[in-house]
C-alpha positions as a Markdown table, in Angstrom:
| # | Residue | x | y | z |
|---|---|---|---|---|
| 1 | Unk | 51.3 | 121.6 | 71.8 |
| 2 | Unk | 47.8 | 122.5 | 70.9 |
| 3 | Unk | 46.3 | 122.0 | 74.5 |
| 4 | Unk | 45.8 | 124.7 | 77.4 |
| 5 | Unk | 47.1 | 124.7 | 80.6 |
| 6 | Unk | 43.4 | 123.8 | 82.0 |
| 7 | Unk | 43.5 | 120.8 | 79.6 |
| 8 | Unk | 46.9 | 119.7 | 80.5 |
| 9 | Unk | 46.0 | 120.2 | 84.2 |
| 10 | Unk | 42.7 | 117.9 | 83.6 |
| 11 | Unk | 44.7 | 115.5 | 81.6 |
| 12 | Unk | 47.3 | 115.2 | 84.5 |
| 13 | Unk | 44.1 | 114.6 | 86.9 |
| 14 | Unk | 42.6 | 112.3 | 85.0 |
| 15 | Unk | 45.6 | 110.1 | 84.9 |
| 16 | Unk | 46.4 | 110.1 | 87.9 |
| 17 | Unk | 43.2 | 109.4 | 89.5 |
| 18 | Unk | 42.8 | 106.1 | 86.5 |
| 19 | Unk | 46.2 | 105.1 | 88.0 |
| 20 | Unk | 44.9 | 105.2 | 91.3 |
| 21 | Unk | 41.8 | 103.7 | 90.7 |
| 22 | Unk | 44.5 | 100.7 | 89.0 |
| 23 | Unk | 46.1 | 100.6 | 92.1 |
| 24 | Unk | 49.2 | 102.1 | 90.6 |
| 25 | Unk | 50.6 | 104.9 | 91.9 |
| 26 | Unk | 52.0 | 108.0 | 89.6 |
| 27 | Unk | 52.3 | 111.7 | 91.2 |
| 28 | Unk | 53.2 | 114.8 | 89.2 |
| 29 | Unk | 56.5 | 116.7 | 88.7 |
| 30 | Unk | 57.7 | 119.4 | 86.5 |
| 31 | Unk | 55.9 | 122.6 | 86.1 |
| 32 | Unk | 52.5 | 122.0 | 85.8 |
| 33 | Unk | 52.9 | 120.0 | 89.7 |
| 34 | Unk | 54.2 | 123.4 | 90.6 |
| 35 | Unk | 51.0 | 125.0 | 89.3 |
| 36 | Unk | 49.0 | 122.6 | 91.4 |
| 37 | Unk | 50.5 | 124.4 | 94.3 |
| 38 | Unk | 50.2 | 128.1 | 93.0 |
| 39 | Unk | 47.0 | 128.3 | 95.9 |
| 40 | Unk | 46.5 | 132.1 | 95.2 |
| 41 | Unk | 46.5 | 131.8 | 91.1 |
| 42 | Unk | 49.1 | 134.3 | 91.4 |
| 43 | Unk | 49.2 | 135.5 | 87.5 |
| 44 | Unk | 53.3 | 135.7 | 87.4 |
| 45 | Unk | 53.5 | 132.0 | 87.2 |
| 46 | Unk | 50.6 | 131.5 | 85.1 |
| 47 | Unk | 51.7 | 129.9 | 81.3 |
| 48 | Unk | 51.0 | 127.0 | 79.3 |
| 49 | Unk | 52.9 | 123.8 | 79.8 |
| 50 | Unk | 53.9 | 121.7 | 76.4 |
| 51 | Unk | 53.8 | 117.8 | 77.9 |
| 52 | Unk | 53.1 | 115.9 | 81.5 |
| 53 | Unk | 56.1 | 114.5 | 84.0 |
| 54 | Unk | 55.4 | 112.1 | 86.1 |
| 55 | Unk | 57.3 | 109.8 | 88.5 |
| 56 | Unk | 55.9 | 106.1 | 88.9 |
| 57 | Unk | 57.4 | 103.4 | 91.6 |
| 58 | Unk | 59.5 | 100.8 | 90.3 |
| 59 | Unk | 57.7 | 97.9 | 91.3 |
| 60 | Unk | 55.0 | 99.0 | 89.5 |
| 61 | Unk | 57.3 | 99.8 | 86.1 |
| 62 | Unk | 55.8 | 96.8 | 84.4 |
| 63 | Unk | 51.5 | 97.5 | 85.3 |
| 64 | Unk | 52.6 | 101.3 | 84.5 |
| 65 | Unk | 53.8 | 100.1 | 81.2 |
| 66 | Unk | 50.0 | 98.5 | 80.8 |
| 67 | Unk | 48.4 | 101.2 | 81.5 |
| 68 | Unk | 49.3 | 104.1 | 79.9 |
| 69 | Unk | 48.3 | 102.2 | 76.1 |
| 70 | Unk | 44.9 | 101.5 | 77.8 |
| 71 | Unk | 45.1 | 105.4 | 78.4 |
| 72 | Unk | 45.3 | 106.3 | 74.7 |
| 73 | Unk | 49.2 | 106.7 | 74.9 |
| 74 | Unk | 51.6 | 105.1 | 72.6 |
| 75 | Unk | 55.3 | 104.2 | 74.0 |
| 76 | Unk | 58.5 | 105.5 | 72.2 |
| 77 | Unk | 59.8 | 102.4 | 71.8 |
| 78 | Unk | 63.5 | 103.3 | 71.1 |
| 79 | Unk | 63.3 | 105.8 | 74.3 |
| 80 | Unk | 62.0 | 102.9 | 76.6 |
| 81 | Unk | 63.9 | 100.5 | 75.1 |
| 82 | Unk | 67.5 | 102.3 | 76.3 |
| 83 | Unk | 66.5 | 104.0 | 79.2 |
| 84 | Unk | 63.1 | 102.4 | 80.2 |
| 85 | Unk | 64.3 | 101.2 | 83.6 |
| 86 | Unk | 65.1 | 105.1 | 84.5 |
| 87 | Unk | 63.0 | 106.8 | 82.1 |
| 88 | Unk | 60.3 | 106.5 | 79.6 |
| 89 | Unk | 58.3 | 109.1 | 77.0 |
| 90 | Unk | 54.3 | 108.4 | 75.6 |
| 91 | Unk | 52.9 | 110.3 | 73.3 |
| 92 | Unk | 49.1 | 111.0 | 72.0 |
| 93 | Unk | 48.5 | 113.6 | 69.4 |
| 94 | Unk | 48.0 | 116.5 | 71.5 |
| 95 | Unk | 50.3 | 115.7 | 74.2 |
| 96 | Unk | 53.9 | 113.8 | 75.2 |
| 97 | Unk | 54.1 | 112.4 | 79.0 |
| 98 | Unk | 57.8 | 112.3 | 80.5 |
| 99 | Unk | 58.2 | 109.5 | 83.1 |
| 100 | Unk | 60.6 | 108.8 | 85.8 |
| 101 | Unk | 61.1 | 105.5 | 87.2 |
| 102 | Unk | 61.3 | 105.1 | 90.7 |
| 103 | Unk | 63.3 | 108.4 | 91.7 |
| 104 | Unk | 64.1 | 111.7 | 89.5 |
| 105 | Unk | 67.4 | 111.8 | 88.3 |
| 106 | Unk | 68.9 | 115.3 | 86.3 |
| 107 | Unk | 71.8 | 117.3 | 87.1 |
| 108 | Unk | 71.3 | 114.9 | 90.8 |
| 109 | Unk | 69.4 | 112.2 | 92.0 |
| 110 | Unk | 66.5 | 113.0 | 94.4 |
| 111 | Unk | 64.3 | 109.6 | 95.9 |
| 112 | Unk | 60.8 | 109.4 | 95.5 |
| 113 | Unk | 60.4 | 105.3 | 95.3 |
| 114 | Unk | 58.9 | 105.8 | 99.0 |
| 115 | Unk | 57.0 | 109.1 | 99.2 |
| 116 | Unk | 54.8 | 108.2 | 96.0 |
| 117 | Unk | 51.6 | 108.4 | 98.6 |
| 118 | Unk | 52.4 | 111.5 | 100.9 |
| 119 | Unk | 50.4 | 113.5 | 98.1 |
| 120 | Unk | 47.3 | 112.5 | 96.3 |
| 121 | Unk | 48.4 | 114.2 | 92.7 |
| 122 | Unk | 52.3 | 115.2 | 92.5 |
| 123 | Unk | 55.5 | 114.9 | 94.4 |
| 124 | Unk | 55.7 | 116.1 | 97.6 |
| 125 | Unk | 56.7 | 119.9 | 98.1 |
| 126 | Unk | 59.9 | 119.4 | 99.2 |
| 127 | Unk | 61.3 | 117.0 | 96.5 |
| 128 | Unk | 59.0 | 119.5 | 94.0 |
| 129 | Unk | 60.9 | 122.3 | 95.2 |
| 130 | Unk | 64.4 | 120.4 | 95.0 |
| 131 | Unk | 63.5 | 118.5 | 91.4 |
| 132 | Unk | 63.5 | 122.4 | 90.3 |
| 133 | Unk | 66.5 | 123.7 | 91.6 |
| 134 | Unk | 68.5 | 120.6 | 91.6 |
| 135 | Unk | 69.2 | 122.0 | 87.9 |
| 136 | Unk | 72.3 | 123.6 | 86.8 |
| 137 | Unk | 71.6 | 125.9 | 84.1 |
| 138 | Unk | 68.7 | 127.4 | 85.8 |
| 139 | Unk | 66.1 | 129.0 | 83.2 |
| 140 | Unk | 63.4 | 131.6 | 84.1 |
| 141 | Unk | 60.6 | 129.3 | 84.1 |
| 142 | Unk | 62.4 | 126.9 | 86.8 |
| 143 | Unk | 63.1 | 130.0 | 88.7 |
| 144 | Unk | 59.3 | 130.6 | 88.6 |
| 145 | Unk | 58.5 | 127.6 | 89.5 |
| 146 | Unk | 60.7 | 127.4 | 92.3 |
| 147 | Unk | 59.3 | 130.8 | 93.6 |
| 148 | Unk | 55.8 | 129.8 | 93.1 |
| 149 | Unk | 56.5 | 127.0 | 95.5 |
| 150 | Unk | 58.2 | 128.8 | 97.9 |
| 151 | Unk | 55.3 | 131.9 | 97.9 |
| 152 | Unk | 52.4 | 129.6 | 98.1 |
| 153 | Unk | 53.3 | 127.0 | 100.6 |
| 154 | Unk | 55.1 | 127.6 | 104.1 |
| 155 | Unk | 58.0 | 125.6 | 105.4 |
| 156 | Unk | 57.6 | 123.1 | 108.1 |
| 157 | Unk | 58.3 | 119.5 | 109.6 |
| 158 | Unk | 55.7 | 118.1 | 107.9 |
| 159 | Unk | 54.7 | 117.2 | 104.6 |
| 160 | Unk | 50.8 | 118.7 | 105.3 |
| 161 | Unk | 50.6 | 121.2 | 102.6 |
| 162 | Unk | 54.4 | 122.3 | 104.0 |
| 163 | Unk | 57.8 | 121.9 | 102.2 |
| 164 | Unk | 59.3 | 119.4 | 104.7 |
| 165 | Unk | 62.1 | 120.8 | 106.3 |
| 166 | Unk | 63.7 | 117.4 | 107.7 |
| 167 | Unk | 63.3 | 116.1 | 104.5 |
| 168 | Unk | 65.7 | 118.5 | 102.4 |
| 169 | Unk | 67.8 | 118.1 | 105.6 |
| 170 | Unk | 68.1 | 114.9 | 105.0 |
| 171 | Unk | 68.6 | 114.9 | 101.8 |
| 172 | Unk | 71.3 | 117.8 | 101.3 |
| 173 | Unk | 73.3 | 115.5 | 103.8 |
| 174 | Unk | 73.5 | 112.9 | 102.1 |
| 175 | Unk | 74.2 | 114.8 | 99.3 |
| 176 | Unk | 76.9 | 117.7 | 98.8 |
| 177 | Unk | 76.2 | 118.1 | 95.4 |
| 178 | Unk | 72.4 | 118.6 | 95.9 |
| 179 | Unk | 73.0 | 120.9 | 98.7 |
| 180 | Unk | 75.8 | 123.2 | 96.6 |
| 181 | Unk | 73.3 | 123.3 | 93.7 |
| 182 | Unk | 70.4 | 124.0 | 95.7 |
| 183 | Unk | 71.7 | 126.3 | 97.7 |
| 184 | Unk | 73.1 | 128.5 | 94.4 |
| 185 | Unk | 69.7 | 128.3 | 92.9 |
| 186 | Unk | 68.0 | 130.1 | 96.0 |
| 187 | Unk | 70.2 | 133.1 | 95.6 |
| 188 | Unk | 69.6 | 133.0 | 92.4 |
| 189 | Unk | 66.4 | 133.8 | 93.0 |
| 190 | Unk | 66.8 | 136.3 | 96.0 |
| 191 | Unk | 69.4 | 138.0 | 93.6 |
| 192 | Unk | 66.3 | 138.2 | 91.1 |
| 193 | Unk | 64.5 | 139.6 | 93.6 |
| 194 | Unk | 66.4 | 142.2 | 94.6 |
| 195 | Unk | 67.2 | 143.2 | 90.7 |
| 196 | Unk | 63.1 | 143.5 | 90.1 |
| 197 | Unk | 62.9 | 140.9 | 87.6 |
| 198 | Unk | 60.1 | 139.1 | 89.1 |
| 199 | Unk | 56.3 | 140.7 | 89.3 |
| 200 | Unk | 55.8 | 140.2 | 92.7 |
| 201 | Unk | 54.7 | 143.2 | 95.4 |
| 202 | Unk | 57.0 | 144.4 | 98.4 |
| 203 | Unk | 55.5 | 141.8 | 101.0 |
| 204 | Unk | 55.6 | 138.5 | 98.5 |
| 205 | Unk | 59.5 | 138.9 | 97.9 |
| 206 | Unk | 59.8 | 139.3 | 101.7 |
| 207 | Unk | 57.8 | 136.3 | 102.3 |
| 208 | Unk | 60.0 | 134.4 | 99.6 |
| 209 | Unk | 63.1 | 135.5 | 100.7 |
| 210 | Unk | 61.7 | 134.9 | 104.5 |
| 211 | Unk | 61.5 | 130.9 | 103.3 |
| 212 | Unk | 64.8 | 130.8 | 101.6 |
| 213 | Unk | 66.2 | 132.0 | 105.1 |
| 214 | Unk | 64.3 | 129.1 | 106.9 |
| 215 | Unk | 65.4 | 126.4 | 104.6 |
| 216 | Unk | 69.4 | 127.5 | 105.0 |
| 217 | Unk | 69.3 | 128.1 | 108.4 |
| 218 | Unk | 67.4 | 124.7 | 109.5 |
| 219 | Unk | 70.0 | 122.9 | 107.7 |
| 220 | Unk | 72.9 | 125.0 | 109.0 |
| 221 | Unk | 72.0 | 123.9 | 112.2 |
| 222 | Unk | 72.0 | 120.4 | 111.2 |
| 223 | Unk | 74.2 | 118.0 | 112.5 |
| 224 | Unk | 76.8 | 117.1 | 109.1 |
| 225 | Unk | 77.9 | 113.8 | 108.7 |
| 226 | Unk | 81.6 | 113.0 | 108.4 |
| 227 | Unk | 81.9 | 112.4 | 104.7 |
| 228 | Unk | 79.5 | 115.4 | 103.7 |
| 229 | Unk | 81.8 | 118.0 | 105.6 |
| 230 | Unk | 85.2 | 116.1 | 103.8 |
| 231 | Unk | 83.2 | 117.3 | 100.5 |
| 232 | Unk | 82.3 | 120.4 | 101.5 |
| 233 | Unk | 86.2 | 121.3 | 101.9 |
| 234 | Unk | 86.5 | 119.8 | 98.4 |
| 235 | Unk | 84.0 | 122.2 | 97.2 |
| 236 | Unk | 83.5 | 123.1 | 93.8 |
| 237 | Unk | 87.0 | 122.5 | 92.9 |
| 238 | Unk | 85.8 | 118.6 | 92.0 |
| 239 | Unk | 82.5 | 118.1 | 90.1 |
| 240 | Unk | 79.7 | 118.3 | 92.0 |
| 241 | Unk | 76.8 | 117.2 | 89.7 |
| 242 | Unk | 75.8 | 115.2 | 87.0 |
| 243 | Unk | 75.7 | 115.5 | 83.0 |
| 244 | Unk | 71.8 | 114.9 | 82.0 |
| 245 | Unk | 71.6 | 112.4 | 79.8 |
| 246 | Unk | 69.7 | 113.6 | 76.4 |
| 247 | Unk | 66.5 | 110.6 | 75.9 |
| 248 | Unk | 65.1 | 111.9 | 73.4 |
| 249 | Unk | 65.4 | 111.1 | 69.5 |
């Protein structure tokens, strides 16, 4: 796409905040919401990002679907025709917007039909952090992202500028399969680390690896339900993800 980053950043803003003024409520995912969260501008995850992801609630599916041709955008009819209850692409010249309906669904399902509000532009940190490394075949740019999150923004119980430890608690037990995935992705990137194949100095890896530590060890010591610890005997010897489902034409 011909745009920048800063114009892709402004366009994301200036949805949002027409949304908003609409009463309809769309937060950022993908990428460029990482980039919202890269607080020290570190230059290693600076890039340009091709289109806009956004998740949208639901309930407002139908206002959403109002709004974006008031917006300039035109719907890909086919796309939102098939998959329009889950997913749906727009398109203007210069740019192509990637929505997900009601919750973000990949390689696993994460829910975000109820924490639309907890941050005024994209998804909160800790379902931003898990939409990235909820994916299987993990690419360097995901694995950027994932440490840009995990440099900039401490760990916590709260969703105040924090990746929300209870949260990801939660959610890895009710789900094996986000856990397993998760959890590979994070050594992936401490493996990364420890081969030098990210720019970052001495006491930024530290600080990264410091927060992987924090997010394994508060759920280790999380009380496992029943039917999560029958799956985690299973292991990977049953499929633990699922296929993503190609939308576009």
């Amino acid at each position: 796409m011909a745009n920048t980053s800063q114009e892709m950043l402004a366009e994301m803003i200036r949805l949002v905040n027409a949304a908003e003024a609409k009463k309809i409520q769309i937060r950022a995912i993908g990428g460029l919401a990482a980039q919202v969260h890269n607080k020290k501008n570190h230059p290693l995850f600076l890039r340009e990002f091709a289109d806009l992801d956004f998740v949208v609630s639901s309930a407002q599916r139908r206002d959403f679907e109002t709004f974006m041709p008031e917006m300039g955008y035109y719907p890909d009819k086919e796309v939102n025709l098939l998959f329009g209850n889950r997913r749906q692409i727009y398109y203007t010249p210069e740019t192509k917007v990637d929505v997900f309906i009601g919750n973000f669904e990949m390689c696993h399902k994460i829910p975000l039909e109820n924490r639309l509000t907890v941050d005024p532009v994209t998804i909160p940190l800790a379902e931003l952090l898990l939409s990235k490394a909820q994916i299987l075949e993990l690419n360097r740019k995901d694995a950027l992202d994932i440490t840009s999150i995990l440099l900039n923004n401490e760990t916590g119980d709260d969703d105040h500028e924090k990746i929300n430890l209870q949260i990801i608690n939660q959610l890895f037990g009710k789900d094996w399969g986000l856990y397993k995935t998760t959890t590979i992705n994070l050594q992936r990137i401490v493996d990364m680390i420890g081969k030098g194949e990210l720019a970052l100095a001495q006491d930024e890896c530290a600080l990264v690896i410091s927060r992987i530590r924090e997010i394994n060890d508060s759920f280790e010591k999380t009380q496992k339900p029943v039917a999560w610890q029958l799956r985690d005997r299973v292991g990977t010897r049953v499929k633990w993800y699922m296929d993503v489902e190609e939308v576009e034409q």
